[in-house]
C-alpha positions in Angstrom: 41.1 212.6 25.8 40.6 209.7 23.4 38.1 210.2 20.5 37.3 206.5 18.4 37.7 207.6 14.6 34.5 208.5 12.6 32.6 210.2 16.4 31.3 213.7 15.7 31.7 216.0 18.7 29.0 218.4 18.8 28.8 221.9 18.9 29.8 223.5 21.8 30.4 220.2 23.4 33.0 219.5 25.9 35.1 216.8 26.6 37.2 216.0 30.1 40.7 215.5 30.3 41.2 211.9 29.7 37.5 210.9 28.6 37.4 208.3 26.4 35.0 208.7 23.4 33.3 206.2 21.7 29.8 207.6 21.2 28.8 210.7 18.8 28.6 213.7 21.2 25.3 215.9 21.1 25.6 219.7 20.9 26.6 221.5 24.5 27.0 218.2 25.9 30.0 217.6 28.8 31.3 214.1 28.2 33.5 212.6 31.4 35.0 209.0 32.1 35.9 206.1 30.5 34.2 205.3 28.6 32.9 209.2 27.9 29.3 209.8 29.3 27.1 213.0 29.2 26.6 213.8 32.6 25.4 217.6 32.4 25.3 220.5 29.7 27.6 223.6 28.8 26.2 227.0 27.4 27.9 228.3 24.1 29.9 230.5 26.4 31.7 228.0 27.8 29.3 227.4 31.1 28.2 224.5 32.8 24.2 225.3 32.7 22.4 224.2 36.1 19.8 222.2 36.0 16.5 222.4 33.9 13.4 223.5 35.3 10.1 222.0 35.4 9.7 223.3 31.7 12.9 222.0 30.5 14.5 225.2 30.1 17.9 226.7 31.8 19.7 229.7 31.9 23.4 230.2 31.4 25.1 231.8 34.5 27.7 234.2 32.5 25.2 234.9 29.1 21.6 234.7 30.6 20.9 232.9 27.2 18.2 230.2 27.9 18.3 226.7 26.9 16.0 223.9 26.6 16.0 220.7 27.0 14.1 218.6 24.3 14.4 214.6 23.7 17.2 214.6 25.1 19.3 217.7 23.2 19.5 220.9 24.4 19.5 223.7 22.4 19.6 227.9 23.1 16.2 229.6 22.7 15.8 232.7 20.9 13.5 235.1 22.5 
């Protein structure tokens, strides 16, 4: 991967192999391509979240932590 100087990568973000980054990357984001784009979300264990519901929330398939979905950031919700 290729990350332009002065881009903060977010918490629990991901980046591919070979992404190049030009863009600040929001929290539990996965970044692919060239140039990088967020094309889903990751859980703070390290798991690619499935889609949101309705509600904007989704669950993390290793964790069961729930996460949702808010102007465009995700974040974990704390029950």
């Amino acid at each position: 991967s290729t990350v332009v100087c002065g881009i903060t990568i977010g918490r629990f973000a991901f980046i591919a192999a070979g992404a190049v980054v030009t863009h600040d990357v929001p929290d539990y984001a996965l970044v692919v391509g060239v140039p990088g784009r967020v094309v889903g979300w990751m859980s703070a264990h390290g798991e690619r979240l499935p889609s949101f519901d309705e509600n904007g929330r989704a669950r993390c398939p290793d964790s069961a932590e729930l996460y949702e979905m808010r102007e465009g950031r995700v974040a974990p919700i704390t029950e």
